[in-house]
PDB file as gemmi writes it, atoms N, CA and C in Angstrom:
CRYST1    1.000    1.000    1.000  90.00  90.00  90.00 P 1                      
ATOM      1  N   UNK A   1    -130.129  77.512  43.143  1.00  0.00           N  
ATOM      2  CA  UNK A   1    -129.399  76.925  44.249  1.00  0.00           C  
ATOM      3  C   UNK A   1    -128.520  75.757  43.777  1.00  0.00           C  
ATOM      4  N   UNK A   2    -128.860  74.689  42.771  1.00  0.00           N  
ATOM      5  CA  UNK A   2    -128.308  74.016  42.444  1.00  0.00           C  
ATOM      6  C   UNK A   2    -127.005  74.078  41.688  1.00  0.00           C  
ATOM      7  N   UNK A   3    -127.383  75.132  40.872  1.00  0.00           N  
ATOM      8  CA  UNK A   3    -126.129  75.702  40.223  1.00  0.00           C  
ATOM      9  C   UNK A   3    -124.829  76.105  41.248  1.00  0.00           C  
ATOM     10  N   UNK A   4    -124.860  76.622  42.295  1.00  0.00           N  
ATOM     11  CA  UNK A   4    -124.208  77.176  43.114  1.00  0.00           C  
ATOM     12  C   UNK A   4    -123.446  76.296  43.763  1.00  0.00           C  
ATOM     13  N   UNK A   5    -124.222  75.067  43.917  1.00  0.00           N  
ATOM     14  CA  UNK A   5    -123.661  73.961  44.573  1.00  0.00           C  
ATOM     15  C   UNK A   5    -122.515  72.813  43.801  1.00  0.00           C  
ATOM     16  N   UNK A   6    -123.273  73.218  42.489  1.00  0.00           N  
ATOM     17  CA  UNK A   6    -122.579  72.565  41.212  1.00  0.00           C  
ATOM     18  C   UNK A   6    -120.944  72.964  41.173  1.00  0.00           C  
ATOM     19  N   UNK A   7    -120.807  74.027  41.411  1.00  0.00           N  
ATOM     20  CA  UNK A   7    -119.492  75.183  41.198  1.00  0.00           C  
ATOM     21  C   UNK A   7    -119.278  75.190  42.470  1.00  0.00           C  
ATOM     22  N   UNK A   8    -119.634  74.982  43.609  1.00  0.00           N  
ATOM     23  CA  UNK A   8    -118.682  74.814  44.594  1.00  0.00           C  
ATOM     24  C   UNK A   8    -117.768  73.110  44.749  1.00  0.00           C  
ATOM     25  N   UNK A   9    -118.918  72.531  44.098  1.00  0.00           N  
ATOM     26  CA  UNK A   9    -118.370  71.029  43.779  1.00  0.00           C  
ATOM     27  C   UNK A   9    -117.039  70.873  43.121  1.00  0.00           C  
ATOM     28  N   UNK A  10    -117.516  71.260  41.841  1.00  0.00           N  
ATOM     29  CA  UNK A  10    -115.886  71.818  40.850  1.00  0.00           C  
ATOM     30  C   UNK A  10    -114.684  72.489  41.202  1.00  0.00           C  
ATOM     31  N   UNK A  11    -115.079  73.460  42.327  1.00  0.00           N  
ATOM     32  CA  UNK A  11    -114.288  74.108  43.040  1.00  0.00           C  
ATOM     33  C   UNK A  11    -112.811  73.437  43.808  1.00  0.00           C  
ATOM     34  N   UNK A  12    -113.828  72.467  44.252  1.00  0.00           N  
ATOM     35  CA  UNK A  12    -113.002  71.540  45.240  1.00  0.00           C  
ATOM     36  C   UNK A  12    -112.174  70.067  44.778  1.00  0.00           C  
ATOM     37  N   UNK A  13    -112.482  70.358  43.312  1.00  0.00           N  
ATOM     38  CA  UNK A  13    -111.859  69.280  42.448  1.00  0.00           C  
ATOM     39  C   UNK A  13    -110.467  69.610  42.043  1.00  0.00           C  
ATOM     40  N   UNK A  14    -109.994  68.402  42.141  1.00  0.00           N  
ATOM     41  CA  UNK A  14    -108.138  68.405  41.865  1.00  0.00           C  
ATOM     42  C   UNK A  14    -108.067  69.345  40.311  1.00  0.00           C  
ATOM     43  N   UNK A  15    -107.502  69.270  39.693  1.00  0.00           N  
ATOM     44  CA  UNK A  15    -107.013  69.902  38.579  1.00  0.00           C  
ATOM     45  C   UNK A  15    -106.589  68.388  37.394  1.00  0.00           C  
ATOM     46  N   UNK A  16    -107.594  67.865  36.711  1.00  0.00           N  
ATOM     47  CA  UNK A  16    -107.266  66.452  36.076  1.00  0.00           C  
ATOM     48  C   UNK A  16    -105.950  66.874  35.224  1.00  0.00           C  
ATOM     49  N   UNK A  17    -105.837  68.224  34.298  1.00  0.00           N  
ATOM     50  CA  UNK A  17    -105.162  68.069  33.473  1.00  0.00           C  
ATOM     51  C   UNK A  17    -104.162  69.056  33.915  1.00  0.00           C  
ATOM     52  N   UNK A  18    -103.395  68.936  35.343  1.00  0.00           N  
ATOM     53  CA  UNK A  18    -102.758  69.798  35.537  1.00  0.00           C  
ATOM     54  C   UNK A  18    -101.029  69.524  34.764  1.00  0.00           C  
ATOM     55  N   UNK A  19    -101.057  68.266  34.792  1.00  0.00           N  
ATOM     56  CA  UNK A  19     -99.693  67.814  33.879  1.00  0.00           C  
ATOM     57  C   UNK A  19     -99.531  67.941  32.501  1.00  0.00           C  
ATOM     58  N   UNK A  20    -100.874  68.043  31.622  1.00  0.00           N  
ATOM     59  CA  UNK A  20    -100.681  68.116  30.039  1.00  0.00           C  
ATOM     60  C   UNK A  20    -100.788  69.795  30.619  1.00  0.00           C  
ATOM     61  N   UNK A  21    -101.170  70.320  31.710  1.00  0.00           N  
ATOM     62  CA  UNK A  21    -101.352  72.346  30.878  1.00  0.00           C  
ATOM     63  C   UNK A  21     -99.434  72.268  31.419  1.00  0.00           C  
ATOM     64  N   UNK A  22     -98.844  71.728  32.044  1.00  0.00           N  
ATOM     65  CA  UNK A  22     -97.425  71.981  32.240  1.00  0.00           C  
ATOM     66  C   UNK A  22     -96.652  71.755  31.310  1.00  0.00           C  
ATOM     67  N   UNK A  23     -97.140  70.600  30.408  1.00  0.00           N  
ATOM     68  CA  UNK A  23     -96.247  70.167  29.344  1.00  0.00           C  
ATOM     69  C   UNK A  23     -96.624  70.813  28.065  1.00  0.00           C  
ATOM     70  N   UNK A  24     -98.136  71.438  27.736  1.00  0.00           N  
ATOM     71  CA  UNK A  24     -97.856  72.135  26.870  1.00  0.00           C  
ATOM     72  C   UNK A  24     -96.946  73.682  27.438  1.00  0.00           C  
ATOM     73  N   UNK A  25     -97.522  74.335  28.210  1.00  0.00           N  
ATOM     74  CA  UNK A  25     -96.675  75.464  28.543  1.00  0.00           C  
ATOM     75  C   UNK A  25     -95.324  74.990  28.091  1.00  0.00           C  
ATOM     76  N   UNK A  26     -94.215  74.360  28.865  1.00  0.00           N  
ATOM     77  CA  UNK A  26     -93.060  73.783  28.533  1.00  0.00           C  
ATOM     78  C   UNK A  26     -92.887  73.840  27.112  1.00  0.00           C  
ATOM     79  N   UNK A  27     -93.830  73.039  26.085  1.00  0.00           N  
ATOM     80  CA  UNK A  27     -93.087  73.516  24.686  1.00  0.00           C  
ATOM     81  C   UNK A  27     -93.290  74.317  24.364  1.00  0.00           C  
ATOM     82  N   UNK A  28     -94.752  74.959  24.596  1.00  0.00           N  
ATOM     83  CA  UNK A  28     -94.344  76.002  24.223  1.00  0.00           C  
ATOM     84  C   UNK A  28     -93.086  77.364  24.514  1.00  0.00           C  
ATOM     85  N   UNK A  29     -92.944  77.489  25.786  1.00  0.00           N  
ATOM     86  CA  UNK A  29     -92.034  78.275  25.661  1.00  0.00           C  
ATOM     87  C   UNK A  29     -90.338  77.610  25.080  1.00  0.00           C  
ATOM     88  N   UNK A  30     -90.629  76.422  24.945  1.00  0.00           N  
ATOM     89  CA  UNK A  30     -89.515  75.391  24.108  1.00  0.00           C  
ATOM     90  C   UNK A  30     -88.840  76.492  22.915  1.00  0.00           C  
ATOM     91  N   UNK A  31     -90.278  76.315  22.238  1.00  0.00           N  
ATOM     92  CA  UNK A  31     -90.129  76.630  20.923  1.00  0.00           C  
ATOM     93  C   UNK A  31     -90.077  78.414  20.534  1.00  0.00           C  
ATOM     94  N   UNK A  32     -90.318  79.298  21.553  1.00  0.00           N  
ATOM     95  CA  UNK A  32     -90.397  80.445  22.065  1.00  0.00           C  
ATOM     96  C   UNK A  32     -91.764  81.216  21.168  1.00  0.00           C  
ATOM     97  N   UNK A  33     -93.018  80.419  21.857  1.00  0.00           N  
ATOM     98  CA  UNK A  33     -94.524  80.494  21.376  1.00  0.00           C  
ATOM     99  C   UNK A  33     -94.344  80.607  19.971  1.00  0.00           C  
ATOM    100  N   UNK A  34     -93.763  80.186  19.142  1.00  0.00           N  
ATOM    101  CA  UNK A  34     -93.593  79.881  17.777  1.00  0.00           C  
ATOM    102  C   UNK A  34     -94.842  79.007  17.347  1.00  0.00           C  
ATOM    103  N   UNK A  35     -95.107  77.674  18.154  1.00  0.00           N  
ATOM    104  CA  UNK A  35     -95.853  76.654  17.705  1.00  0.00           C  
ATOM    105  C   UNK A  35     -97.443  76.882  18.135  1.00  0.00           C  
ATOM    106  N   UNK A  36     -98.057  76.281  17.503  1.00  0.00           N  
ATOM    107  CA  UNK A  36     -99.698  76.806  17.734  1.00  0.00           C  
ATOM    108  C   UNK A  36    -100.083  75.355  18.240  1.00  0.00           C  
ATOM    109  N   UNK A  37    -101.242  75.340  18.329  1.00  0.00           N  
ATOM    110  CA  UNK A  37    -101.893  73.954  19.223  1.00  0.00           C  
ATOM    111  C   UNK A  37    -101.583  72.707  18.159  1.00  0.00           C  
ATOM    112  N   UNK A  38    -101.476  72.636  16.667  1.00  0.00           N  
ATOM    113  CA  UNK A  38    -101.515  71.531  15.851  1.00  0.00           C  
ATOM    114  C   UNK A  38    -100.213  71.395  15.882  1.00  0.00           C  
ATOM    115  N   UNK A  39     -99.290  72.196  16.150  1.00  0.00           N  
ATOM    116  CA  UNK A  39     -96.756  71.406  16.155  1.00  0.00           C  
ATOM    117  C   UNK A  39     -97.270  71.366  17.710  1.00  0.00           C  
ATOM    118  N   UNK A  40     -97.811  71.337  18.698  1.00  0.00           N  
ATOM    119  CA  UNK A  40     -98.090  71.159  19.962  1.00  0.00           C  
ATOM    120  C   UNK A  40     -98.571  69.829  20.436  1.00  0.00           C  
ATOM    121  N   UNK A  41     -99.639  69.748  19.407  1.00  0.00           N  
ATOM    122  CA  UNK A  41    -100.573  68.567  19.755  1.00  0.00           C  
ATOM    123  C   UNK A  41     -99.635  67.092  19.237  1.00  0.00           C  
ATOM    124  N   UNK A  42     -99.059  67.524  17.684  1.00  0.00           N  
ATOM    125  CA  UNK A  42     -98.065  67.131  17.579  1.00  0.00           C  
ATOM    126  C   UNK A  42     -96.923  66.562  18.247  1.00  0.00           C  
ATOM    127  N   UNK A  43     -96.323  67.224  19.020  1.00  0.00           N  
ATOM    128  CA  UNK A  43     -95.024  67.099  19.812  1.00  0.00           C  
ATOM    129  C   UNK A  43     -95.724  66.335  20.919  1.00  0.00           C  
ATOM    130  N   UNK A  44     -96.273  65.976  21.483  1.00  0.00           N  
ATOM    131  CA  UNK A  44     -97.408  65.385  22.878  1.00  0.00           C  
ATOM    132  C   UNK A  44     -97.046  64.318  22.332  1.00  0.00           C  
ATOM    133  N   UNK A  45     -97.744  63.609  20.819  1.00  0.00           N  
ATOM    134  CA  UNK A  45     -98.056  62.924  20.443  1.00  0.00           C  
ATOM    135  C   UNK A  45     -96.567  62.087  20.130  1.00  0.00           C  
ATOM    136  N   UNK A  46     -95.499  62.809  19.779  1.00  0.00           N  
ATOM    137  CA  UNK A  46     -94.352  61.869  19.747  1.00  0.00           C  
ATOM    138  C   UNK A  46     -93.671  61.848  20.863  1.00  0.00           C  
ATOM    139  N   UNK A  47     -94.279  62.399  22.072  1.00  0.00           N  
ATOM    140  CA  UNK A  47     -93.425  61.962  23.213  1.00  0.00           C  
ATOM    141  C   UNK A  47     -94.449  60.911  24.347  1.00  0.00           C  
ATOM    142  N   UNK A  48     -95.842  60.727  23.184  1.00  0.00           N  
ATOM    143  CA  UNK A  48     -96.096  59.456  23.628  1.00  0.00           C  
ATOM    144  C   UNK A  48     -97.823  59.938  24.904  1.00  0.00           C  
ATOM    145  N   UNK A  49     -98.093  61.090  24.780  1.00  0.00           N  
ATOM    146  CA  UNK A  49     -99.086  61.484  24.859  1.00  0.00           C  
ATOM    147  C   UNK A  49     -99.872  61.464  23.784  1.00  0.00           C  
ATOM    148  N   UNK A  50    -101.486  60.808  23.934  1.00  0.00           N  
ATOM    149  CA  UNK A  50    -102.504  61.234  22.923  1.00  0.00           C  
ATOM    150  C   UNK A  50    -103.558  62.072  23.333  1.00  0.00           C  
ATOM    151  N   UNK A  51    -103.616  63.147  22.379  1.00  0.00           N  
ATOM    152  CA  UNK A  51    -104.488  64.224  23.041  1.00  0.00           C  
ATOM    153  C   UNK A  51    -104.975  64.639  22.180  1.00  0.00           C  
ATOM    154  N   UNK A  52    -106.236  64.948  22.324  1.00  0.00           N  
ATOM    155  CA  UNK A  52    -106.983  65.764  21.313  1.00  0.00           C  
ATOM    156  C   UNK A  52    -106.691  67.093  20.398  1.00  0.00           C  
ATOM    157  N   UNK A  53    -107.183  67.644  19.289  1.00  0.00           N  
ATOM    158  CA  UNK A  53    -106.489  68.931  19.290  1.00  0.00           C  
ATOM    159  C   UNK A  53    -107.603  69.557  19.569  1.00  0.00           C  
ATOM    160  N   UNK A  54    -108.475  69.482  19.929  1.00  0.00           N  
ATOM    161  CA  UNK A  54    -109.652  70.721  20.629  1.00  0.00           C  
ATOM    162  C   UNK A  54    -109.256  70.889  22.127  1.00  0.00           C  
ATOM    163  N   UNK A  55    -108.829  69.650  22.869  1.00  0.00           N  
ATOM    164  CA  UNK A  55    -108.208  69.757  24.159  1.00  0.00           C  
ATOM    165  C   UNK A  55    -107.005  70.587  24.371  1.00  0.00           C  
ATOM    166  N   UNK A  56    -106.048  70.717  23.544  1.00  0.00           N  
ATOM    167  CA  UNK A  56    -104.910  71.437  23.316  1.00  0.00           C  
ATOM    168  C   UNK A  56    -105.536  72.710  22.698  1.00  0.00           C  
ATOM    169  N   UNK A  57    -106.059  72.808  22.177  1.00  0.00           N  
ATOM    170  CA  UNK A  57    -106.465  74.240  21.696  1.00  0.00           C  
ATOM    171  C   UNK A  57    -107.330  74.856  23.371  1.00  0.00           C  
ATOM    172  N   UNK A  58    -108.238  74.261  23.894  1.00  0.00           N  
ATOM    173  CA  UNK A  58    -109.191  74.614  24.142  1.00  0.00           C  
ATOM    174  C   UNK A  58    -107.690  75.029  25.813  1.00  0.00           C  
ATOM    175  N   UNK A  59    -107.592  74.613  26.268  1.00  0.00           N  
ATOM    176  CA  UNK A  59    -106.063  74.578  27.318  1.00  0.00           C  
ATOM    177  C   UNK A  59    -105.309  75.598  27.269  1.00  0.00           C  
ATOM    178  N   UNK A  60    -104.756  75.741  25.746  1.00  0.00           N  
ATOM    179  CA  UNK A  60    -104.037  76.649  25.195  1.00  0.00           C  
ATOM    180  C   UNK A  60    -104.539  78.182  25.501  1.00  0.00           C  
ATOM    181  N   UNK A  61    -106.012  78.462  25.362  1.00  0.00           N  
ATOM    182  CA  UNK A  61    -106.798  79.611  25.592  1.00  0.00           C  
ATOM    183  C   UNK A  61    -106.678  79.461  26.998  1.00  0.00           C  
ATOM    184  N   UNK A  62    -107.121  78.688  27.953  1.00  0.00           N  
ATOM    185  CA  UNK A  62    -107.236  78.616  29.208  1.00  0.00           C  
ATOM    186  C   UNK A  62    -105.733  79.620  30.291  1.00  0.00           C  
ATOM    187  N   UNK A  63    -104.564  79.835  29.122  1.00  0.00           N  
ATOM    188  CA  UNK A  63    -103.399  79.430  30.199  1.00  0.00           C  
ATOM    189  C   UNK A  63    -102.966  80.942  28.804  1.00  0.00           C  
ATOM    190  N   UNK A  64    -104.072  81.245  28.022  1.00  0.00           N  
ATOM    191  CA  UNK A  64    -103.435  82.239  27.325  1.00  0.00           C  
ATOM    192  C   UNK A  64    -102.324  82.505  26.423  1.00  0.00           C  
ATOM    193  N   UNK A  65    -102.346  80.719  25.420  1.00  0.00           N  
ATOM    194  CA  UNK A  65    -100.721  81.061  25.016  1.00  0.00           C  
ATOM    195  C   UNK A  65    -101.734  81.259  23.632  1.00  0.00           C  
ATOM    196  N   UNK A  66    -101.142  82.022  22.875  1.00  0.00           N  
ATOM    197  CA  UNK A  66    -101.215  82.174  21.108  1.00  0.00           C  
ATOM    198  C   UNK A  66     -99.865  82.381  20.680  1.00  0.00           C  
ATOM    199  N   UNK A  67    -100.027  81.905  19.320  1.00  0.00           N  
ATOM    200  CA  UNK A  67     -98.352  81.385  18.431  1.00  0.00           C  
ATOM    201  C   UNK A  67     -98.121  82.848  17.876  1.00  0.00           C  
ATOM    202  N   UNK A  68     -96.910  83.136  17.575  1.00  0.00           N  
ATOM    203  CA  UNK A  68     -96.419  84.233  16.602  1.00  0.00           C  
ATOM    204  C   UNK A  68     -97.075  83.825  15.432  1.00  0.00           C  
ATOM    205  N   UNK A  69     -97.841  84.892  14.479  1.00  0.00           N  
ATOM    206  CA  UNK A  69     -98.098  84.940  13.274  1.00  0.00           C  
ATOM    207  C   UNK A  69     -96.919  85.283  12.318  1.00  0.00           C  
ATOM    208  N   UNK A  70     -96.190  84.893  11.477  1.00  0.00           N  
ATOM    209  CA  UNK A  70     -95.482  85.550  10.915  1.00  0.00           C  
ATOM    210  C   UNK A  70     -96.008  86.318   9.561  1.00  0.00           C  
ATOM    211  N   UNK A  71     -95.438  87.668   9.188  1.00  0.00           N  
ATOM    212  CA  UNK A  71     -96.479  88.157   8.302  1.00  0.00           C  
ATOM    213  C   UNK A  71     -95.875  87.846   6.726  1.00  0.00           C  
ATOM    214  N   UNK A  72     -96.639  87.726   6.036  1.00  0.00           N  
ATOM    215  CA  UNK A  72     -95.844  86.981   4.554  1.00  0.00           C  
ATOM    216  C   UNK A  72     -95.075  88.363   4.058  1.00  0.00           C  
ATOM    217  N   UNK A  73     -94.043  88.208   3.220  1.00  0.00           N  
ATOM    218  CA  UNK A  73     -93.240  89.460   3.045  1.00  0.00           C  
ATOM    219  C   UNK A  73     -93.835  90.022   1.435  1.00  0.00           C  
ATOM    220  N   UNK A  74     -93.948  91.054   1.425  1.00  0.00           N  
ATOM    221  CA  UNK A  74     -94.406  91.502  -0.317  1.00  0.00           C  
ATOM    222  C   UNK A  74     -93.500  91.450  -1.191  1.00  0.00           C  
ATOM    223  N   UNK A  75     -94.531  90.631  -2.191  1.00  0.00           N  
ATOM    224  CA  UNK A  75     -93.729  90.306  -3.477  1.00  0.00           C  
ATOM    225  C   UNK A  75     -94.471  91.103  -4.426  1.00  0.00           C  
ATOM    226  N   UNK A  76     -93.991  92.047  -5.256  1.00  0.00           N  
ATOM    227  CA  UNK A  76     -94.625  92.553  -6.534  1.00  0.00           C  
ATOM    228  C   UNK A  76     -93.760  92.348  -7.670  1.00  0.00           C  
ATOM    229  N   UNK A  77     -94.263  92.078  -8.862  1.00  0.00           N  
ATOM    230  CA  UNK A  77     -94.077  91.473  -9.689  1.00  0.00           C  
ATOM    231  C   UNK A  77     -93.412  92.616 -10.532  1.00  0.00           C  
ATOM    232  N   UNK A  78     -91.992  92.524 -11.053  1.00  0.00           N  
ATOM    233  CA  UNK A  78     -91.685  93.822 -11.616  1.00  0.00           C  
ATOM    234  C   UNK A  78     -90.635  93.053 -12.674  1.00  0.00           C  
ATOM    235  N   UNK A  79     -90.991  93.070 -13.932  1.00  0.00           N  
ATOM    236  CA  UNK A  79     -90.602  92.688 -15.082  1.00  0.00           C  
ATOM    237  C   UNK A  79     -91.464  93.262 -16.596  1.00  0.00           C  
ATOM    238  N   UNK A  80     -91.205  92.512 -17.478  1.00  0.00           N  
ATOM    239  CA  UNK A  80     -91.944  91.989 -18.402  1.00  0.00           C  
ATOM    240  C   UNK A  80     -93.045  90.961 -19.049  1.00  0.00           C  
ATOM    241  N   UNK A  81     -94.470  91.473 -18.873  1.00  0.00           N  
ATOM    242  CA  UNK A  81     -95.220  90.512 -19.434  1.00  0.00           C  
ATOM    243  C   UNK A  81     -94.554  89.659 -20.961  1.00  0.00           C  
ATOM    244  N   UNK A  82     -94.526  88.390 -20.732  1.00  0.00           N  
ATOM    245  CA  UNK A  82     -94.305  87.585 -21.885  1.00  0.00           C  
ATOM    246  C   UNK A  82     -95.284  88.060 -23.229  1.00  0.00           C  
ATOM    247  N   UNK A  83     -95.250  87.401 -24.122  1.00  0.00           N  
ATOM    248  CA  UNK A  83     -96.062  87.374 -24.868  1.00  0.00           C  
ATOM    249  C   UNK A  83     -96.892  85.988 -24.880  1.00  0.00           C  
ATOM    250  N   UNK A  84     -98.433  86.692 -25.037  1.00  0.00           N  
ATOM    251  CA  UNK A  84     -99.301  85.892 -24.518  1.00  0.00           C  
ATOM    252  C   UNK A  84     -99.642  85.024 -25.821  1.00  0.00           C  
ATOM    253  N   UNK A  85     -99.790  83.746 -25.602  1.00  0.00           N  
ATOM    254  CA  UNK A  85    -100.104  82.642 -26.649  1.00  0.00           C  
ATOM    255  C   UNK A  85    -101.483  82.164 -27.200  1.00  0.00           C  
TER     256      UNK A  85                                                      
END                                                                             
């Protein structure tokens, strides 16, 4: 019973961090989801917000953003071994 009451409590609570989940959304689509929670947490931080990066990460999941991975391009090595010394 208590539990139930707990979560209707929460329920009825404002939204504390409804302005940092707007301003990360905002860069992120800034940057066009390029940036991950650490150029995020980052950018907060020089516009004079201090925020955690588990808070920004943990937000970030909340609202569903993940960064583009970019994939490294293949390099194979196609020459001549030197001579070894």
């Amino acid at each position: 019973r208590s539990t139930y009451y707990d979560l209707v409590k929460k329920m009825n609570r404002p939204d504390v961090d409804a302005d940092l989940k707007a301003e990360i959304k905002a860069i992120y689509e800034e940057n066009e989801g390029r940036y991950g929670y650490r150029r995020i947490r980052d950018k907060l931080t020089n516009r004079g917000q201090k925020v955690n990066h588990k808070k920004v990460q943990r937000i970030m999941k909340e609202l569903g953003l993940k960064c583009v991975v970019r994939m490294k391009k293949y390099k194979s090595y196609k020459g001549k071994v030197g001579r070894i010394a």
